[in-house]
C-alpha positions as CSV (number, residue, x, y, z in Angstrom):
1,X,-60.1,72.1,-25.9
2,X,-62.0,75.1,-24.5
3,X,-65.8,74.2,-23.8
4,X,-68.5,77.5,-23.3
5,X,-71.5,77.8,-22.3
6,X,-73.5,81.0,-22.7
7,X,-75.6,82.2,-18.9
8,X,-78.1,84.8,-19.5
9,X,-77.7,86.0,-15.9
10,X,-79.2,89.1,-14.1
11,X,-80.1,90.2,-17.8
12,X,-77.0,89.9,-19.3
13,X,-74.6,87.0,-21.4
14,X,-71.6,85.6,-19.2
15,X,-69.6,83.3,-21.9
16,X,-68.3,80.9,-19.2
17,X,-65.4,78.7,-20.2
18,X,-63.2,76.4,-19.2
19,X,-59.7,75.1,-21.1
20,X,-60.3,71.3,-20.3
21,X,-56.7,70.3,-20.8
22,X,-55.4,73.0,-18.2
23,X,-58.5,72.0,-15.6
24,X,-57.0,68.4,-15.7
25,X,-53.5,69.2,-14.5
26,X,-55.1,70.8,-11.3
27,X,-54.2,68.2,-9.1
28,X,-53.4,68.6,-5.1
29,X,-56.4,68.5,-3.6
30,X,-58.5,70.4,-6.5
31,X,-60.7,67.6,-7.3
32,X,-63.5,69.1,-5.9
33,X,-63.1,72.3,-8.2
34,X,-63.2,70.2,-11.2
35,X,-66.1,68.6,-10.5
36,X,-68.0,72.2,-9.7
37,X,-66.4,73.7,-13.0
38,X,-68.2,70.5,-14.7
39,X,-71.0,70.4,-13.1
40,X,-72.3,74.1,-14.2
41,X,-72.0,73.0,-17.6
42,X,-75.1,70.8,-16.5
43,X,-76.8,72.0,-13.5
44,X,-75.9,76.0,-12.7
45,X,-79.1,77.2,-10.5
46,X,-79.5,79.9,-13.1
47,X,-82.4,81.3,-11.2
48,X,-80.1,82.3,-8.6
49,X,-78.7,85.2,-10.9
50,X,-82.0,86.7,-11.6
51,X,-82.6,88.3,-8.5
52,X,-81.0,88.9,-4.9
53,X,-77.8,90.7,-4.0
54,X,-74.6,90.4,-6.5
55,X,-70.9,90.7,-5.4
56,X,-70.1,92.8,-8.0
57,X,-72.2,95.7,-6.5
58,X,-71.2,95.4,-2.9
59,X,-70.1,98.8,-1.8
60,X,-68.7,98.0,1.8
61,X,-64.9,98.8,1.8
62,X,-63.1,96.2,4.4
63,X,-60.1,97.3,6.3
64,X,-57.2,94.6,5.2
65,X,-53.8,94.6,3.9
66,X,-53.6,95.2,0.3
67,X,-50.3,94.3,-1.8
68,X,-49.8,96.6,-5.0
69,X,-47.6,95.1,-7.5
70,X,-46.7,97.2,-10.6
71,X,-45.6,94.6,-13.8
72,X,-47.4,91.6,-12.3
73,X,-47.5,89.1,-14.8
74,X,-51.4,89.1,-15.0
75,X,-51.0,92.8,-16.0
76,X,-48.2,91.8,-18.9
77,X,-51.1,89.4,-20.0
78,X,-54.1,92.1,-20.0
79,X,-51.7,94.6,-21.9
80,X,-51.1,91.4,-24.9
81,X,-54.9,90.7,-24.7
82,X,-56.0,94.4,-25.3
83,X,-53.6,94.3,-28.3
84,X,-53.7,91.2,-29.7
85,X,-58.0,91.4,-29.3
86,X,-58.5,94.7,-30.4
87,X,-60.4,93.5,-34.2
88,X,-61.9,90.0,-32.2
89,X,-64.0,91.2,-29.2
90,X,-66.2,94.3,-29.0
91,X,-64.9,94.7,-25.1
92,X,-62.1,95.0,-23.0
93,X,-62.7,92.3,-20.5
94,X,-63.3,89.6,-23.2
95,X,-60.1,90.9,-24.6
96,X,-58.3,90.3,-21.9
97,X,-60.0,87.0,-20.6
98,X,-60.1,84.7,-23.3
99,X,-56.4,86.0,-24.1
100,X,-55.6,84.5,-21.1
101,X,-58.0,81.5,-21.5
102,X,-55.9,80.6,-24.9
103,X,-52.2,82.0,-24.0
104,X,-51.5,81.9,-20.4
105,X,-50.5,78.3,-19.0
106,X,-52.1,79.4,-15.8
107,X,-55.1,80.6,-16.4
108,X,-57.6,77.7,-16.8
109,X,-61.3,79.5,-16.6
110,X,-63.2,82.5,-17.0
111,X,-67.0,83.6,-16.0
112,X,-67.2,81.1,-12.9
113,X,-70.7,81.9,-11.7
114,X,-71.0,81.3,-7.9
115,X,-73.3,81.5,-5.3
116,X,-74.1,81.5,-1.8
117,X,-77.3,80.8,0.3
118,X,-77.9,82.5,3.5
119,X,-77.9,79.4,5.4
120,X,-74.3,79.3,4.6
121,X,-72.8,82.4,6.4
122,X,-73.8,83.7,10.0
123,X,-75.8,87.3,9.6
124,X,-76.5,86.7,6.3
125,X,-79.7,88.5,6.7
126,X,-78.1,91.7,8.4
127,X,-75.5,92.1,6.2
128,X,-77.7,91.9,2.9
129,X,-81.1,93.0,3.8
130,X,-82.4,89.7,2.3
131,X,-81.9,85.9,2.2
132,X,-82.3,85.4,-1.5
133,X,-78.7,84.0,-2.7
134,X,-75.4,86.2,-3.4
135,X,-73.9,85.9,-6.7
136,X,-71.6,86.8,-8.7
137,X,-68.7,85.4,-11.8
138,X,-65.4,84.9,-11.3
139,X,-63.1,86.7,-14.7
140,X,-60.7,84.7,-14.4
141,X,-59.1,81.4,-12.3
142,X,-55.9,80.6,-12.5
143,X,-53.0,77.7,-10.7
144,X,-50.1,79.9,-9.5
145,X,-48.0,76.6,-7.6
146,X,-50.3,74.6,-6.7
147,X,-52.1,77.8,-4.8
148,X,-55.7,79.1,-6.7
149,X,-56.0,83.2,-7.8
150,X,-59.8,84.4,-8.4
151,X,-58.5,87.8,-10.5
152,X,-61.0,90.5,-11.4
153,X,-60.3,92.6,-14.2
154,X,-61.1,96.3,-13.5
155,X,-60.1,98.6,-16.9
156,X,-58.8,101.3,-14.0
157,X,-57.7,99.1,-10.9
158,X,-55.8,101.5,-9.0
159,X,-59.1,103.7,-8.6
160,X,-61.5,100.8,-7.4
161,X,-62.7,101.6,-4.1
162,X,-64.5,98.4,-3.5
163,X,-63.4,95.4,-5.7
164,X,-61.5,94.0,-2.6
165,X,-64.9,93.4,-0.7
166,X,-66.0,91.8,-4.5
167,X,-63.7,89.9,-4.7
168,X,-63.5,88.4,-1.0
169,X,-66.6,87.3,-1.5
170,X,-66.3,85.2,-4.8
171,X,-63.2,83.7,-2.4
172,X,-65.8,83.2,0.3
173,X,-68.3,82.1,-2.7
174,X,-66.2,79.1,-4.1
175,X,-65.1,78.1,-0.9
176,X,-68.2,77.5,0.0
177,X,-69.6,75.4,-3.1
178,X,-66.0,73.7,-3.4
179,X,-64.9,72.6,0.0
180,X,-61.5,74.5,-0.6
181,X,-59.9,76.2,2.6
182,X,-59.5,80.5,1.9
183,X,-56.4,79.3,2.8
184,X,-55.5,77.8,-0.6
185,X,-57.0,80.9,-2.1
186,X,-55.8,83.9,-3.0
187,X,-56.9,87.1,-4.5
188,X,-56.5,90.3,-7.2
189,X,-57.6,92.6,-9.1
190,X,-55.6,94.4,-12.0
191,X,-55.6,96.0,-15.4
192,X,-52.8,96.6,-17.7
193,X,-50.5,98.2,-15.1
194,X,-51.2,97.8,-11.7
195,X,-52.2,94.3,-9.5
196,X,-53.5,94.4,-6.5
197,X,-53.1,91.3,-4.3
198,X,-54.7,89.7,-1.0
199,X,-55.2,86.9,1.3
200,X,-58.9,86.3,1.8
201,X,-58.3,84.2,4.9
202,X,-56.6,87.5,6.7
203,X,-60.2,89.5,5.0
204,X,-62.2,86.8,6.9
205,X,-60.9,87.7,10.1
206,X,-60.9,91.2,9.8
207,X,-64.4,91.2,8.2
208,X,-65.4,89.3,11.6
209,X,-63.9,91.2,13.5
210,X,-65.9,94.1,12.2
211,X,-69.3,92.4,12.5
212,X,-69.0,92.3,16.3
């Protein structure tokens, strides 16, 4: 029902896995997700993640509109994960992500590695400093009506400066190795209290409108 395979990426393990019964009902113009999700389990350019710039360290902070949401249902979830986890994993974001994996109805993959080349975005090389590929993992996907969430766990979100600009990016990321419109994405970040929410198609624009 759940299929894993281990990455050894950028020095550490990402266990990334996919609830198979979940990634089937993903209908509505997703077909193109499915077949990326399956295809890592066969071809993921691991050499990507050895090297180059990562999302996750990214310390440019993008002026956009930021919705806070106390009692968010993915918060309800890391709270249940944290407890019900405590003896099975030796970390909190395992904890909470493969809770979700096995309990939420939603919540159909976790550890999505992505990439993108610089071929594939205009001032790639100015804005990096390099034009070896961005990467990055996705915590957790999930099918909120027919619209896809990229949610990144952060053990103390309301204090993250930067996970807005991380998470843009996987947006930006799987948009581009997908085929999906930012328009049918949106994104988060949250612990066991606070979510914070976004559209990454109102981040584009402002993040272009900062380059010129």
């Amino acid at each position: 029902m759940i299929k894993t395979k281990q990455l050894n990426h950028a020095g550490g393990f990402y266990p990334y896995s996919v609830h198979l019964p979940k990634l089937q009902q993903a209908n509505n113009g997703f077909s193109s997700l499915k077949d990326y999700l399956n295809m890592l389990f066969q071809a993921c350019p691991d050499a990507y993640f050895n090297g180059g710039p990562r999302s996750s360290t990214l310390k440019t902070k993008l002026p956009f509109d930021i919705i806070e949401v106390q009692g968010h249902e993915v918060s309800a979830l890391a709270e249940a994960g944290l407890a019900a986890n405590a003896e099975r994993y030796n970390n909190n974001h395992l904890r909470v992500q493969l809770f979700m994996l096995e309990h939420d109805q939603q919540t159909f993959a976790i550890e999505v590695p992505l990439w993108m080349q610089h071929h594939e975005l205009d001032n790639y090389a100015e804005i990096f400093r390099t034009i070896q590929p961005l990467t990055g993992h996705i915590d957790v996907l999930r099918l909120e009506n027919d619209t896809l969430w990229i949610w990144d766990y952060k053990p103390k979100a309301k204090k993250e400066k930067y996970a807005s600009t991380q998470v843009y990016f996987y947006a930006l990321m799987l948009s581009k190795r997908t085929g999906i419109p930012l328009d049918h994405i949106r994104c988060g970040w949250f612990d066991d209290k606070d979510a914070f929410l976004f559209k990454p198609k109102e981040m584009q624009l402002a993040y272009n409108k900062q380059l010129l």
